[in-house]
C-alpha positions in Angstrom: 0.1 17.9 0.0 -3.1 18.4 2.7 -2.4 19.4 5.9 -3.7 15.9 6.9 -0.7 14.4 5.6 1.8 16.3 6.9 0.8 15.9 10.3 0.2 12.1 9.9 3.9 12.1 8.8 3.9 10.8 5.8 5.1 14.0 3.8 8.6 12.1 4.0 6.9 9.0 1.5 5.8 11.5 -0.8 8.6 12.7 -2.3 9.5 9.9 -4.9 7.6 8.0 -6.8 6.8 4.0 -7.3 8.4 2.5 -4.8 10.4 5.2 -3.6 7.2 7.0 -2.4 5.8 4.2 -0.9 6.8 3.5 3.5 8.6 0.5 3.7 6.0 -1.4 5.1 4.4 -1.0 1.9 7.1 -1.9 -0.1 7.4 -5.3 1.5 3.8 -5.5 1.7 3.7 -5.8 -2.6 7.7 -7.5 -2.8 6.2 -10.4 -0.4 3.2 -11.2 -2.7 5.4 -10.9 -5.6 7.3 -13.6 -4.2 4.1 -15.5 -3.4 3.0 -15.4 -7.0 6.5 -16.6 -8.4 6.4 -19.5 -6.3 2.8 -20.6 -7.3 3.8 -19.9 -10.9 7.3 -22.1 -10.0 9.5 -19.2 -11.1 11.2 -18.3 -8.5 14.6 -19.1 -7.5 15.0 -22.0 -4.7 18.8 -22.9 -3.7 20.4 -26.0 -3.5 22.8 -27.1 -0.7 25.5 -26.3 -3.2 24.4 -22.3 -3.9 23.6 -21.7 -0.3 27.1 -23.3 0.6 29.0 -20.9 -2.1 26.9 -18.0 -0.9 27.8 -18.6 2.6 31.3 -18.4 1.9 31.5 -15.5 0.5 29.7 -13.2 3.1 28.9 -9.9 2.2 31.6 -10.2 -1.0 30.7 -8.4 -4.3 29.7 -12.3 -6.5 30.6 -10.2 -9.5 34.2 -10.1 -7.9 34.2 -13.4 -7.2 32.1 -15.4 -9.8 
C-alpha cells in the first residue's frame, strides 16, 4: 500500500477482495447497473400486488421460516 492511499483513507477498502475491497459507493455503483442490464434483458424480478402484499406482511421475518 503507497503512502498515498493511506492518507486518502482508503487503506480500510483494501483489505478484501471483489467486492469486499471495493467502498460502498462502488459497490452500488456496479449492483445498480447490474440491475439496469437485467431489466433491458427482461430478467429481472418485478412484483405483483400479490408478492409485495405477502412480503409486506411478513416484515423483517426469515421467508424460509415462513414460506
Amino acid at each position: 500500500m503507497t503512502d498515498n492511499q493511506k492518507s486518502n483513507g482508503q487503506n480500510k477498502f483494501m483489505n478484501g477482495r471483489g467486492f469486499a475491497g471495493m467502498s460502498p459507493e462502488t459497490q452500488r455503483k456496479i449492483a445498480a447497473k447490474g440491475g439496469r442490464a437485467a431489466h433491458e434483458q427482461g430478467t429481472a424480478h418485478e412484483w405483483d400486488s400479490e408478492e409485495a402484499r405477502i412480503a409486506g406482511q411478513k416484515g423483517g421475518r426469515s421467508s424460509a421460516v415462513y414460506v
